[in-house]
C-alpha positions in Angstrom: 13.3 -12.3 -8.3 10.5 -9.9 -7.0 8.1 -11.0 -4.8 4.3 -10.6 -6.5 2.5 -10.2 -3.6 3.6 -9.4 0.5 4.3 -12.0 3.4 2.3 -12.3 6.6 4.4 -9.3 8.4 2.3 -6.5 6.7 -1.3 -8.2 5.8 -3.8 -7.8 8.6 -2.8 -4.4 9.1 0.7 -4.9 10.2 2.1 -2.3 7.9 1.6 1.1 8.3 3.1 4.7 7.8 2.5 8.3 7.5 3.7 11.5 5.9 6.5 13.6 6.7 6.1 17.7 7.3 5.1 17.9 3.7 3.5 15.3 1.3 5.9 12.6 1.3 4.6 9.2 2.3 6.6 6.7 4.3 6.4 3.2 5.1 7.6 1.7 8.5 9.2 -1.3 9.3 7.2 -3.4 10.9 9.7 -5.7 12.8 12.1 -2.3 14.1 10.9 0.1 16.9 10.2 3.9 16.8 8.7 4.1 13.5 11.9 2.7 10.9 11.4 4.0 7.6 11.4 1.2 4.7 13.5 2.1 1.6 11.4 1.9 -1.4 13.4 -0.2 -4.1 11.4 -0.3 -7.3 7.8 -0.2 -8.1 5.5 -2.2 -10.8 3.0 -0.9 -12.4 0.1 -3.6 -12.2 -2.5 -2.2 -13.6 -3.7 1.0 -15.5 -6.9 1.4 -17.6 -8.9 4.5 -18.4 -12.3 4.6 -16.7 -13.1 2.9 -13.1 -15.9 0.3 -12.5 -16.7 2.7 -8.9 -17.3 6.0 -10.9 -21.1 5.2 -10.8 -21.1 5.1 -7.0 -18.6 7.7 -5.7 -19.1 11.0 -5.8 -15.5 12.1 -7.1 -14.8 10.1 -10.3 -11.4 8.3 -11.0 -9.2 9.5 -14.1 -8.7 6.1 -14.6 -8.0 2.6 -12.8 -4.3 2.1 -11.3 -2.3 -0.2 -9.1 1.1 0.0 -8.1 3.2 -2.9 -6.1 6.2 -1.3 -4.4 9.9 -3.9 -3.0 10.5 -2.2 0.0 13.7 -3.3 2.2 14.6 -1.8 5.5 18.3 -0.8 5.9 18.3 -1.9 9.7 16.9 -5.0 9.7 17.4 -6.3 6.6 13.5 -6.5 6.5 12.2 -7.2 2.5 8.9 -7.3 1.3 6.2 -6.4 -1.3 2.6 -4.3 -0.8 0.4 -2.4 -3.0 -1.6 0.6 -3.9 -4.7 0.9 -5.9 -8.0 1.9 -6.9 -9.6 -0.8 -7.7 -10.2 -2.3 -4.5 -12.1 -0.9 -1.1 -13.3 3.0 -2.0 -14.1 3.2 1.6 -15.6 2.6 4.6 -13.8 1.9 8.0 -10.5 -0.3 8.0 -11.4 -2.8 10.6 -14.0 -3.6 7.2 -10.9 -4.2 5.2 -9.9 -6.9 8.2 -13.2 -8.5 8.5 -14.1 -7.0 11.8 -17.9 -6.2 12.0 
């Protein structure tokens, strides 16, 4: 069964990534050294709705509202786990923010 929403090991900013020479983003492992790369398995679509509620308040406007949930496993470790994308959350701002930090 998939998981609906990720463990401890990437909340809090545990999880993080970066692109590759081109476009391409890339999760890490968070429990391997030197930057593992986590295999995405499948994704869900969560949510997608024409329009966004921040429209009024950004200055670029959203096509629409989206949010994505991707299983991610790391050939490795055996690390497995669940995280998201979407725009319907922060639309900004510094990432400590996200954490809490003032």
């Amino acid at each position: 069964m998939k998981p609906t929403h990720g463990s401890e090991q990437v909340q809090d900013g545990k999880l993080r990534g970066a692109t590759d020479r081109t476009d391409y983003f890339y999760f890490f492992c968070p429990r391997c050294p030197e930057d593992e790369i986590l295999r995405i398995l499948d994704f869900d679509a969560l949510r997608e709705e024409p329009g966004n509620k921040y429209n009024d308040q950004c200055r670029r406007k959203a096509h629409r509202t989206f949010g994505f949930g991707f299983e991610m496993h790391c050939e490795k470790c055996g690390f497995y786990d669940y995280v998201k994308v979407a725009n319907y959350g922060w639309q900004g701002g510094k990432h400590s923010e996200t954490l809490g930090d003032p």
